[in-house]
VMD Tcl script that draws the C-alpha trace (Angstrom):
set ca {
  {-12.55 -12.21 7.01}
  {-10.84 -10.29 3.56}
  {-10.16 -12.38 0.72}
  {-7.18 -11.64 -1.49}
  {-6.21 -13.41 -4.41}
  {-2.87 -12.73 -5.35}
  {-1.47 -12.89 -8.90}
  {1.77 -12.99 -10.31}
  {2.03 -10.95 -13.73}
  {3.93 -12.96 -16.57}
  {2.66 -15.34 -17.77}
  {-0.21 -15.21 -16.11}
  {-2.16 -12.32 -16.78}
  {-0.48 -11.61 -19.78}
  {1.63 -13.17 -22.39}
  {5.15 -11.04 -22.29}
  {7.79 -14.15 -23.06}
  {8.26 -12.77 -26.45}
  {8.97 -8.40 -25.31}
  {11.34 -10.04 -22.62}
  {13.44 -12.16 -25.33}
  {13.44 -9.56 -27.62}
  {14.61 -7.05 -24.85}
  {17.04 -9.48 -23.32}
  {18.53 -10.60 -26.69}
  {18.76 -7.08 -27.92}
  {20.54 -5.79 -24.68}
  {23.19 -8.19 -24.70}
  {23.82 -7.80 -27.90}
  {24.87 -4.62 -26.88}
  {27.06 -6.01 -24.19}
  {28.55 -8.26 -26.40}
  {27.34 -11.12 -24.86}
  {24.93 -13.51 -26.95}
  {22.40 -15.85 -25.16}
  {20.21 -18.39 -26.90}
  {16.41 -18.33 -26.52}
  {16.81 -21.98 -23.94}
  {19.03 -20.03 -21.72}
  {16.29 -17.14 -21.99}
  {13.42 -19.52 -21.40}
  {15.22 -21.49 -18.40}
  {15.51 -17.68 -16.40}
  {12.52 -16.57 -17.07}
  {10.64 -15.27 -14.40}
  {13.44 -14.58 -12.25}
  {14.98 -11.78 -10.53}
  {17.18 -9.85 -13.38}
  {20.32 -9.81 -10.52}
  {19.87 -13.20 -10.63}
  {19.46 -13.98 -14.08}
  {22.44 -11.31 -15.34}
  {25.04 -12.94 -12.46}
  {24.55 -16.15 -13.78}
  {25.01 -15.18 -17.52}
  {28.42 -13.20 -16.88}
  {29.68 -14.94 -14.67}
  {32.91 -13.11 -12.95}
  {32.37 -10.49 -15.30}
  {29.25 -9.52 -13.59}
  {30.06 -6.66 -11.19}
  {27.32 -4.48 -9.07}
  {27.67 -1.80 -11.59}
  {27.51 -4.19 -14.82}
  {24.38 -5.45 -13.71}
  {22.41 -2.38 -12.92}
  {23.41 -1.05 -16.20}
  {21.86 -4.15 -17.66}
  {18.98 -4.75 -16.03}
  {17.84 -0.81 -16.14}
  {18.54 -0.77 -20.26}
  {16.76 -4.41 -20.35}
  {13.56 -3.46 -18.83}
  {13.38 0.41 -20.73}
  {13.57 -1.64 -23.72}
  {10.93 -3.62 -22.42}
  {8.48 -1.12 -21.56}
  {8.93 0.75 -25.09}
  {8.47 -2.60 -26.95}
  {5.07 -2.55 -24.61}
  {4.30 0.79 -25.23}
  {4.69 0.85 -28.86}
  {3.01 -2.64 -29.62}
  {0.68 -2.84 -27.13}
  {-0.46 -6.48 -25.10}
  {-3.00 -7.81 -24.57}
  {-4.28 -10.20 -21.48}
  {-4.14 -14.05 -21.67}
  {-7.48 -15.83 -21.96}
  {-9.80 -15.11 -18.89}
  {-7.37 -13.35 -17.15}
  {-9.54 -9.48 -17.27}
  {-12.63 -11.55 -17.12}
  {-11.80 -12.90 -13.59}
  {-10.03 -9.53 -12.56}
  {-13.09 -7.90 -12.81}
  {-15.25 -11.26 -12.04}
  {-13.03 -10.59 -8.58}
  {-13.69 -7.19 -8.06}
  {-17.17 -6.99 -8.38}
  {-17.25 -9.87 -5.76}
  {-15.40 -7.69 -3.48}
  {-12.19 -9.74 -3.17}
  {-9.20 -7.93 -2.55}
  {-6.55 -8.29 -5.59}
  {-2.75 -7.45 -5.47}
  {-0.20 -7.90 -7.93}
  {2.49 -9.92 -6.90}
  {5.61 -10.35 -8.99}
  {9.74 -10.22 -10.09}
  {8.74 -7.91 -12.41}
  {10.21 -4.01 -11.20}
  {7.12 -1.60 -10.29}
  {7.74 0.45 -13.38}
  {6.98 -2.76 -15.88}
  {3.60 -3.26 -13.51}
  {2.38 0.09 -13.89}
  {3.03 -0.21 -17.61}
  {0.71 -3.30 -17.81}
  {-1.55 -2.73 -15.68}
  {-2.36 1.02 -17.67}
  {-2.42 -1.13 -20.92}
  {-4.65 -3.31 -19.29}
  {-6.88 -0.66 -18.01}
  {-7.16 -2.45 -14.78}
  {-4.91 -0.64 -11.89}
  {-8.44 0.08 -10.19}
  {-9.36 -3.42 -9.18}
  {-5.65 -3.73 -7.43}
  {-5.51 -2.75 -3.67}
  {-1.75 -3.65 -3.82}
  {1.55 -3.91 -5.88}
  {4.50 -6.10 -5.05}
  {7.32 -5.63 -7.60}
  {11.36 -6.57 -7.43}
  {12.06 -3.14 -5.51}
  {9.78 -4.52 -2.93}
  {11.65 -7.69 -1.62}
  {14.99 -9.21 -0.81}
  {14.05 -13.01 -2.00}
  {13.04 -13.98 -4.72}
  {10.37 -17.28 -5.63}
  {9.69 -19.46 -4.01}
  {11.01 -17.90 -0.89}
  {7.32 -17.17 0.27}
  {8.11 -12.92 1.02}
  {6.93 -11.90 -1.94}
  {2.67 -13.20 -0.93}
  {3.61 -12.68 2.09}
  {4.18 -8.98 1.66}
  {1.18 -8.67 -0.44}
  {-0.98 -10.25 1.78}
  {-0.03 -7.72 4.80}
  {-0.49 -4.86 1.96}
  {-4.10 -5.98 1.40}
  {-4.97 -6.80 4.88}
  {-5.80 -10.34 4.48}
  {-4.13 -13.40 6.10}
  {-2.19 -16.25 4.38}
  {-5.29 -18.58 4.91}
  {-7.85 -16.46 3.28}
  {-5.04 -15.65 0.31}
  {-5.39 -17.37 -3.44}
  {-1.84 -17.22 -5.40}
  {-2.33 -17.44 -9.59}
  {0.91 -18.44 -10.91}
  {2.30 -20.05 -14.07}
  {5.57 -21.51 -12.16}
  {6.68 -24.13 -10.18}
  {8.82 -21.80 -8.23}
  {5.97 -19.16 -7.86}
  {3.42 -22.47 -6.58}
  {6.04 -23.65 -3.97}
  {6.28 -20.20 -2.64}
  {2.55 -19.79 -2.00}
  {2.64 -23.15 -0.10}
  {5.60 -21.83 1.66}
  {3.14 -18.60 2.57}
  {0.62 -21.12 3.28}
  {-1.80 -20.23 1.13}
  {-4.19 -22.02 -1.71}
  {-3.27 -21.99 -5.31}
  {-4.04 -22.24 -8.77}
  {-1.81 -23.17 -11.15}
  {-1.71 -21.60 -14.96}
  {-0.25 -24.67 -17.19}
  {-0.55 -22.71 -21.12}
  {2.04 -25.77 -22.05}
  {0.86 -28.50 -20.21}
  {3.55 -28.52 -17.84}
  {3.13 -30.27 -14.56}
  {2.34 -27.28 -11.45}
  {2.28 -28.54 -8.20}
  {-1.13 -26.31 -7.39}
  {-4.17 -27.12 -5.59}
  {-6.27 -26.34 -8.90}
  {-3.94 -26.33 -12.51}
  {-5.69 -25.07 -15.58}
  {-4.44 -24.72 -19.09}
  {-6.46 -21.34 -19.26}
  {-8.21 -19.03 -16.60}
  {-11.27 -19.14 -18.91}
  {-11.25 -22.95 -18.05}
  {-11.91 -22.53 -14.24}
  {-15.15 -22.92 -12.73}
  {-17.50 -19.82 -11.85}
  {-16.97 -20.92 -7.89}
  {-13.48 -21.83 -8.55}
  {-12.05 -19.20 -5.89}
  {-14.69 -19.70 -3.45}
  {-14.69 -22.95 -3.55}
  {-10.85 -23.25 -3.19}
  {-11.09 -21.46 0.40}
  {-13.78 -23.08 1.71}
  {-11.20 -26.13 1.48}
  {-9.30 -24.45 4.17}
  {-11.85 -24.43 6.61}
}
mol new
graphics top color blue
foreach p $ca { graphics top sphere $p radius 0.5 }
foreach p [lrange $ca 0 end-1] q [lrange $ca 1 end] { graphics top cylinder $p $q radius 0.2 }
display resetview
């Protein structure tokens, strides 16, 4: 039976919390609208329809927000482009680790499919991904399950035989809605509801996937 593990992007495979302030802050400013880093920090994550309703308020019309979001996430990518990133702490290790092992990998996130393809070329890594699940790709955002869901049919594996790497609460209660296994990324020390929390990937065990699935059996 294929094995998939499925991994969400932010926060998880890399560190982007500061490029998506930065862009965020910078856009609004343009907007003349002024957020504070909490607000930023309590959103992120989330779908940017979602995030850019709740920030204007009635002032946030169809148009309004796709202006936004589009300038947001241009800004984004340049800031990615220009500075480069670099992935969090075993996160290429067990990409690769993965791979070799002949699991099948997608990429599922809120992120849109151009931000993806931007860190996944930084990364170097689009070649151990047999699917992408970006924003464009769904209607429902975490933890409505769709998102693993959709990646899992991409991949060819089933829910069962599916491992979800996430940094959120939102993301973890979403892969339980998909019914499948987790493992929770904690950098903070915030409580994840996952089968398997870590502060860093570099902390699981060498068996730690395996090991997780064979619990479902």
């Amino acid at each position: 039976m294929p094995r998939a593990v499925l991994w969400d992007m932010d926060g998880t495979l890399v560190d982007s919390e500061e490029f998506h302030w930065i862009a965020w802050r910078d856009t609004l400013v343009g907007e003349g609208i002024s957020i504070t880093h909490e607000q930023f920090l309590s959103s992120f994550g989330q779908r940017n329809d979602s995030v850019i309703s709740a920030w204007l308020g009635a002032k946030a019309t169809p148009e309004r927000i796709e202006r936004i979001s589009i300038a947001k996430e241009i800004l984004y990518r340049d800031l990615v482009r220009a500075k480069g990133i670099s992935p969090l702490p075993g996160a290429s290790r067990w990409v690769d680790r993965l791979h070799n092992r002949g699991w099948l990998q997608a990429i599922s996130s809120a992120a849109p499919r151009a931000n993806i393809d931007v860190i996944l070329d930084a990364l170097k890594a689009a070649h151990c991904f047999q699917g992408i699940v970006a924003a464009e790709d769904v209607s429902r955002g975490k933890p409505d399950p769709e998102v693993y869901l959709t990646a899992a049919s991409r991949v060819g594996a089933p829910p069962v035989s599916c491992i979800v790497v996430e940094d959120a609460a939102a993301g973890i209660e979403g892969a339980r809605r998909a019914g499948m296994r987790s493992i929770g990324v904690s950098r903070k020390g915030n409580h994840l509801p996952a089968d398997v929390v870590v502060q860093s990937l570099d902390l699981l065990e060498s068996n730690a996937f395996e090991k997780l699935l064979q619990g479902n059996r």
